[in-house]
VOGU-3710 file (C-alpha; in Angstrom, 3 decimals, decimal comma):
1> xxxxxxxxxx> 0,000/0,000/0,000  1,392/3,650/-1,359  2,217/5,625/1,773  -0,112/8,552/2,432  2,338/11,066/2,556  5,954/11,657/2,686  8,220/14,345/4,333  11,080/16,100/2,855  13,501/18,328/4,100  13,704/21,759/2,624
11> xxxxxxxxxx> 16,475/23,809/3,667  15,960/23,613/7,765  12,038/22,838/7,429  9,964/19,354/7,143  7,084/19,652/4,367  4,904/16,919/4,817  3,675/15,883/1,333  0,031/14,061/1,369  -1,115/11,855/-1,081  2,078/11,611/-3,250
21> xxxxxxxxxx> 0,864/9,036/-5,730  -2,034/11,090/-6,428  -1,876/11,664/-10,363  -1,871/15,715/-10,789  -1,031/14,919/-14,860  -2,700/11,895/-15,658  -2,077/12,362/-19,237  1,367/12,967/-18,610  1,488/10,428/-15,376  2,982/13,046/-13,191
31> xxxxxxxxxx> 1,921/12,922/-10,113  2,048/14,916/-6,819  4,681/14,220/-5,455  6,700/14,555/-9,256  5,352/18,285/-8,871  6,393/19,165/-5,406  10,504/17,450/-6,256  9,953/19,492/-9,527  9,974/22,705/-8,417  12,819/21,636/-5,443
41> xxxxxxxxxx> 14,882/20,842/-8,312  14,823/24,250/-9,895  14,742/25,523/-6,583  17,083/28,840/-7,035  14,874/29,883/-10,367  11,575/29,378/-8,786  12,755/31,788/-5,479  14,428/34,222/-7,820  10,803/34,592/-9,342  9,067/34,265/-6,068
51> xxxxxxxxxx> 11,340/35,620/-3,463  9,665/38,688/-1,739  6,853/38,815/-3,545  3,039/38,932/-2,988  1,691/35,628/-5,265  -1,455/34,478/-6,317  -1,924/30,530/-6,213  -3,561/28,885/-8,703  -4,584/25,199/-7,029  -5,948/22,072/-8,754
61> xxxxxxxxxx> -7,274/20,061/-6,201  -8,010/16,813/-8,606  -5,700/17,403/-11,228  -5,838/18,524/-14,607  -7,667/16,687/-16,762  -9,562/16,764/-19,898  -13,065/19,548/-19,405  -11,648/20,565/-16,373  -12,571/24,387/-15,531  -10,758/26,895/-13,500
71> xxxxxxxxxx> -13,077/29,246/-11,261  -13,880/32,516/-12,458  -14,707/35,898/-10,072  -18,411/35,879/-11,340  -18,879/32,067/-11,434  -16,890/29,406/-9,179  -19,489/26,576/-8,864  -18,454/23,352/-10,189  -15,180/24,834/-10,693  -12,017/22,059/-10,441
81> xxxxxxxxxx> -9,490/24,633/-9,550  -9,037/27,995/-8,170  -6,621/31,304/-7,530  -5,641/32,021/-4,383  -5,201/35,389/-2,601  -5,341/34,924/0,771  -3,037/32,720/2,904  -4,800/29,568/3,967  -5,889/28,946/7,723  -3,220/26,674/8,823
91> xxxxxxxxxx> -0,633/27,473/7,309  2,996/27,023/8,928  3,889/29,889/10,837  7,221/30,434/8,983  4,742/31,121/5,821  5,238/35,119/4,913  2,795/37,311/3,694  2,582/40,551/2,194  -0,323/42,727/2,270  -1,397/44,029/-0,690
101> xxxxxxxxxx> -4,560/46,547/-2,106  -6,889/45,392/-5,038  -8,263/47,714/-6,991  -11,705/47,657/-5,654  -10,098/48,890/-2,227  -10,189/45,609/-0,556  -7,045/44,170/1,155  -5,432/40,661/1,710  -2,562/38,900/2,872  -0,865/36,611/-0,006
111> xxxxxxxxxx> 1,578/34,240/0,377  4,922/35,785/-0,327  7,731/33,196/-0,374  11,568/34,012/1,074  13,047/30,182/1,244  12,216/27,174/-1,060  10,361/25,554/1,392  7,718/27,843/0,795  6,858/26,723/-2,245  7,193/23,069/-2,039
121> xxxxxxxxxx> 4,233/24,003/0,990  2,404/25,448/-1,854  3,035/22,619/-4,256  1,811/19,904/-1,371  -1,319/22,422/-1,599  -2,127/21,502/-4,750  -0,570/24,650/-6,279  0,399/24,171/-9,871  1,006/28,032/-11,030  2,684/30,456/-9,228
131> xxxxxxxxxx> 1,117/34,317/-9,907  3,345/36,659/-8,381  3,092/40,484/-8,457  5,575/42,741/-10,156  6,232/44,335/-6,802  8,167/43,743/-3,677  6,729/43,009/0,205  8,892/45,956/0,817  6,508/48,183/-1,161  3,489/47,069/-2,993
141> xxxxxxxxxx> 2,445/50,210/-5,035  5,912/50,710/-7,232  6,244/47,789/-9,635  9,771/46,690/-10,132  9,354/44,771/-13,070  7,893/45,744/-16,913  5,995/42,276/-18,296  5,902/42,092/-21,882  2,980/39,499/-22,743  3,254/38,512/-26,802
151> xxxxxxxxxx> 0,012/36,739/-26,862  -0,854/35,062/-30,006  -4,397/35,543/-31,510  -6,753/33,130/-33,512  -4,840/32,348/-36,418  -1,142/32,943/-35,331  0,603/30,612/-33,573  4,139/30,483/-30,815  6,287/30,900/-34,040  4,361/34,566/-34,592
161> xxxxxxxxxx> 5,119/35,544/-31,056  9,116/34,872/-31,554  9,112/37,340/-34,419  7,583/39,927/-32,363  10,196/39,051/-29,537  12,679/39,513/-31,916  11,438/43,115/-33,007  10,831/43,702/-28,864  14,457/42,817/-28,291  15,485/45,366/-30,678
171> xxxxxxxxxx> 13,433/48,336/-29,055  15,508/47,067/-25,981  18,400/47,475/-27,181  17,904/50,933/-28,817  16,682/51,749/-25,106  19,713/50,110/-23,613  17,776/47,526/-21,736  18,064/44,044/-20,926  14,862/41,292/-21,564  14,673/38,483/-20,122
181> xxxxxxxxxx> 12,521/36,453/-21,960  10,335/33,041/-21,657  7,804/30,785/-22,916  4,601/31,290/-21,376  3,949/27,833/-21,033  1,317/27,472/-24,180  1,723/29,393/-27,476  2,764/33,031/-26,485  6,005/34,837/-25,083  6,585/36,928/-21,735
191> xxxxxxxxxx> 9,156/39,475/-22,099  10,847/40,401/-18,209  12,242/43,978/-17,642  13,303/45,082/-14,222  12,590/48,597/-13,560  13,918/51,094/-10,622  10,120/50,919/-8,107  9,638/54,999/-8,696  6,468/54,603/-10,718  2,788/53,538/-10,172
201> xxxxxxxxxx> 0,999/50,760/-11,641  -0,470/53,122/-13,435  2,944/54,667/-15,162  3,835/50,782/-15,567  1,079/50,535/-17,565  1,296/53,416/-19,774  4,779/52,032/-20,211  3,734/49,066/-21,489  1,090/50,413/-24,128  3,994/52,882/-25,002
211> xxxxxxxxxx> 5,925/50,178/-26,131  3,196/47,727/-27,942  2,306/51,080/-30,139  6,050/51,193/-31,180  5,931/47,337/-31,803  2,424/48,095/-34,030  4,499/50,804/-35,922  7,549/48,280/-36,558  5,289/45,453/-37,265  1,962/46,747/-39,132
221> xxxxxxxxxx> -0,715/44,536/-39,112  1,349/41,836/-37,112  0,768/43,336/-33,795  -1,530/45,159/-32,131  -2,863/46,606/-28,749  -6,137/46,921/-29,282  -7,799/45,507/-26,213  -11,508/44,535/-28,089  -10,715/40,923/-29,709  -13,345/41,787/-32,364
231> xxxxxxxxxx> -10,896/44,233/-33,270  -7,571/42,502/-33,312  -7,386/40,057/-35,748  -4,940/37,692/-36,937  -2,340/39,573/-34,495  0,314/39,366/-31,750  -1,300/40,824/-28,921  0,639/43,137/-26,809  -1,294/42,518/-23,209  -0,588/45,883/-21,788
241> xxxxxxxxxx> -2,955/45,064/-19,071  -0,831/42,286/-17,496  1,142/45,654/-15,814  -2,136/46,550/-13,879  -2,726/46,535/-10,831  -3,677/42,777/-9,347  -3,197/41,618/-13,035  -0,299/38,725/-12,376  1,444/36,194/-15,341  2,620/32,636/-14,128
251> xxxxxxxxxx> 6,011/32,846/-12,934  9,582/31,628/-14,573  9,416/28,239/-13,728  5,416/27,902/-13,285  4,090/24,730/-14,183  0,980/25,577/-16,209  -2,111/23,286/-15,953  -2,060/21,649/-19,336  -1,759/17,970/-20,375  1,382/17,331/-21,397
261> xxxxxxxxxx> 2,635/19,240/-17,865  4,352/22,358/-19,426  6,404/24,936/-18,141  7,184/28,701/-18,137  10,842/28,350/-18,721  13,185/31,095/-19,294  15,283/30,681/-22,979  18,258/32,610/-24,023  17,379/34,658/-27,241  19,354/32,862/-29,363
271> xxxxxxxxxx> 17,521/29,535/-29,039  14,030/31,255/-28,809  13,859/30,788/-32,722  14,292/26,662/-32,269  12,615/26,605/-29,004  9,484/24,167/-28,942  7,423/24,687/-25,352  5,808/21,503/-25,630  9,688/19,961/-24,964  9,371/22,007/-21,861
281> xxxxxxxxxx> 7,711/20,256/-19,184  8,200/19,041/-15,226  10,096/15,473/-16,171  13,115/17,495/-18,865  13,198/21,117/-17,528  15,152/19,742/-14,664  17,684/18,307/-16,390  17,943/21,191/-18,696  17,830/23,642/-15,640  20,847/21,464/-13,935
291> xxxxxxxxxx> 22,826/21,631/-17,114  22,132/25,410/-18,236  21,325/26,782/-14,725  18,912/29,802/-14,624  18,939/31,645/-17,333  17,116/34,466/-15,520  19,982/34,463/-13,169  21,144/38,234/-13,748  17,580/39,737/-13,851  18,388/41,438/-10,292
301> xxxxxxxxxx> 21,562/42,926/-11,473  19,871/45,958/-12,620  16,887/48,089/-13,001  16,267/50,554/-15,673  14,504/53,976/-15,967  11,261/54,150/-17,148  11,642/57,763/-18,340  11,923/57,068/-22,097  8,812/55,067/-22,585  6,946/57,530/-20,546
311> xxxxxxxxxx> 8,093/60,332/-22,787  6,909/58,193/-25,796  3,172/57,731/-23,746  3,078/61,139/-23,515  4,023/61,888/-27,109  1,425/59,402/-28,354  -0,780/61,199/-26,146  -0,188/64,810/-27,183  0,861/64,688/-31,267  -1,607/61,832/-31,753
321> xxxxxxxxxx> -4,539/61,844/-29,846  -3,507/58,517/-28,684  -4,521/58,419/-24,441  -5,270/55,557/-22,447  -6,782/52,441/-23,478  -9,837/50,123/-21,523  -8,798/47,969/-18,094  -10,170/44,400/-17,993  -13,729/44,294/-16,869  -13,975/43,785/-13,543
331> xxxxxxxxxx> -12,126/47,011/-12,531  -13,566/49,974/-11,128  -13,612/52,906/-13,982  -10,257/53,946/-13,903  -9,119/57,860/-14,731  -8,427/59,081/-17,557  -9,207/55,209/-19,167  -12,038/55,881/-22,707  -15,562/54,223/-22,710  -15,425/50,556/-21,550
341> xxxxxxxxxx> -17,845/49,040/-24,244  -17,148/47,480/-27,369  -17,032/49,399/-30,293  -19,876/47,410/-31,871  -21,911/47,357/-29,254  -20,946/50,964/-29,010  -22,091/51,563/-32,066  -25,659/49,790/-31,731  -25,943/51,986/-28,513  -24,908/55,476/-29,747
351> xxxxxx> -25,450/54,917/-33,440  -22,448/55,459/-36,499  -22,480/58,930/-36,333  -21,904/59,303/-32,900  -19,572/56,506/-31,894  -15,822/56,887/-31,985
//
């Protein structure tokens, strides 16, 4: 008989593992226990993405399996997994938190990991997807990280979303920055910049649309920002709304709940051309990670201004007419942010005349 649970020591702490045998992949036979020894074994990239930072857990209490159906804000019933905001009741008192503000003005405590065991906690929780905010426990309104989100639309595929890295990494370089990018796991590319915390969420996001309009100029009819999918087409979308505030991305290293057991592994840019994310998953990032190390290593070593793309908001804003653009649905109206309808029900509503 399989033993309920095992214990394994994590740096100076015992994490109790229940139900090891318990199949979290069953396409992929991965089970618990495969996850939890996962995530030890890329142990110094998961804490570099994790360490001192507010996270979101996404939990799959059965697994992932075929029809299965994550729980939404407006609609959780029948739901086979969940995100996570709040620290569980029980949880080991060397757990941190950080206490962070939504945008509706409610508060919470998240889980914000500062040693491995942490997350092997979270992974004996049923945690398969670590969301962690751009910011720091040491201050939780200035973002410290720019997320570039190359999400491929109907009709485009991962292959799209390298080309558009490739035009990103250019506009990095003419800025003098450094990417650090990754697959996200499925079909799309996340683009990592580390930023000096002086700005709001706010100027993090104007940053961000700043620099998908530059990728729309490079790339005509390849890319786009527009955040209405009627509207987008056969695009790259640049998710400027991923910088927003409570608006997370699964982490470096984040096992993402599909079949086949993929991860959110960082590439160099030189191999994102040839990479394949669907030959990066739990059982061969490990090996990979062991021979390679983290390739997010230097992401800490520093932090850029955010001046310039700022200055290029602001010149979109004043030569072009070009202001903000719509949050995601469920936030409060923001300032400054145009009519949150869209533009053809907009035009039903106000008529062709009318509508802009």
């Amino acid at each position: 008989m399989a033993s309920p649970f095992v214990e394994l020591e994590v740096g100076h702490r015992t994490v109790k593992v229940t139900n090891p045998e318990k199949l979290t992949f069953p396409a992929a036979g991965v089970r618990k226990i495969d996850v939890v020894e996962y995530y030890l074994a890329v142990g110094d990239g998961i804490l570099r993405a994790l360490r001192e930072r507010p996270v979101t857990l996404e939990r799959w209490q059965d697994g992932v399996h075929e029809g299965a159906k994550v729980a939404t804000r407006a609609d959780g019933r029948g739901a086979d997994a969940f995100y996570q905001k709040r620290i569980s009741k029980g949880a080991p008192p060397w757990v941190q938190t950080a206490h962070i503000s939504f945008p509706s003005g409610r508060t919470a405590d998240e889980v914000c990991p500062t040693e491995l065991a942490t997350v092997a906690w979270c992974a004996q929780q049923n945690t398969i997807t670590f969301h962690p905010w751009p910011v720091r426990r040491a201050d939780v309104d200035h973002p410290d990280e720019l997320r570039i989100d190359l999400d491929p639309q109907p009709g485009t595929d991962f292959q799209d979303a390298v080309t558009v890295a490739a035009a990103a990494r250019e506009v990095l370089a003419e800025l003098g920055w450094r990417g650090f990018p990754k697959t996200s796991g499925n079909r799309g590319v996340h683009i990592y910049v580390r930023v000096q915390p002086r700005w709001t969420f706010t100027d993090v996001r104007h940053a961000a649309i700043a620099f998908g309009r530059e990728l729309e100029r490079r790339m005509p009819g390849r890319v786009t920002t527009k955040w209405w999918k009627e509207e987008r087409g056969e695009t790259i979308f640049v998710d400027y709304n991923q910088n927003a505030r409570d608006r997370t991305i699964a982490s470096a290293y984040s096992v993402r709940p599909l079949p086949q057991a993929p991860v959110s592994a960082p590439v160099a840019w030189d191999e994102l051309p040839d990479a394949d994310p669907r030959d990066l998953t739990v059982k061969t990032v490990p090996a990979r990670f062991a021979t390679v190390g983290d390739l997010h290593a230097e992401i800490d070593d520093v932090a850029h201004d955010l001046t310039p793309l700022l200055e290029w908001y602001g010149r979109d804003e004043r030569d072009h007419g070009m202001g903000d653009m719509p949050y995601p649905p469920d936030y409060p109206k923001m300032p400054g942010e145009p009519m949150r309808v869209q533009p053809s029900r907009a035009k039903r509503v106000t008529g062709e005349n009318t509508a802009e």
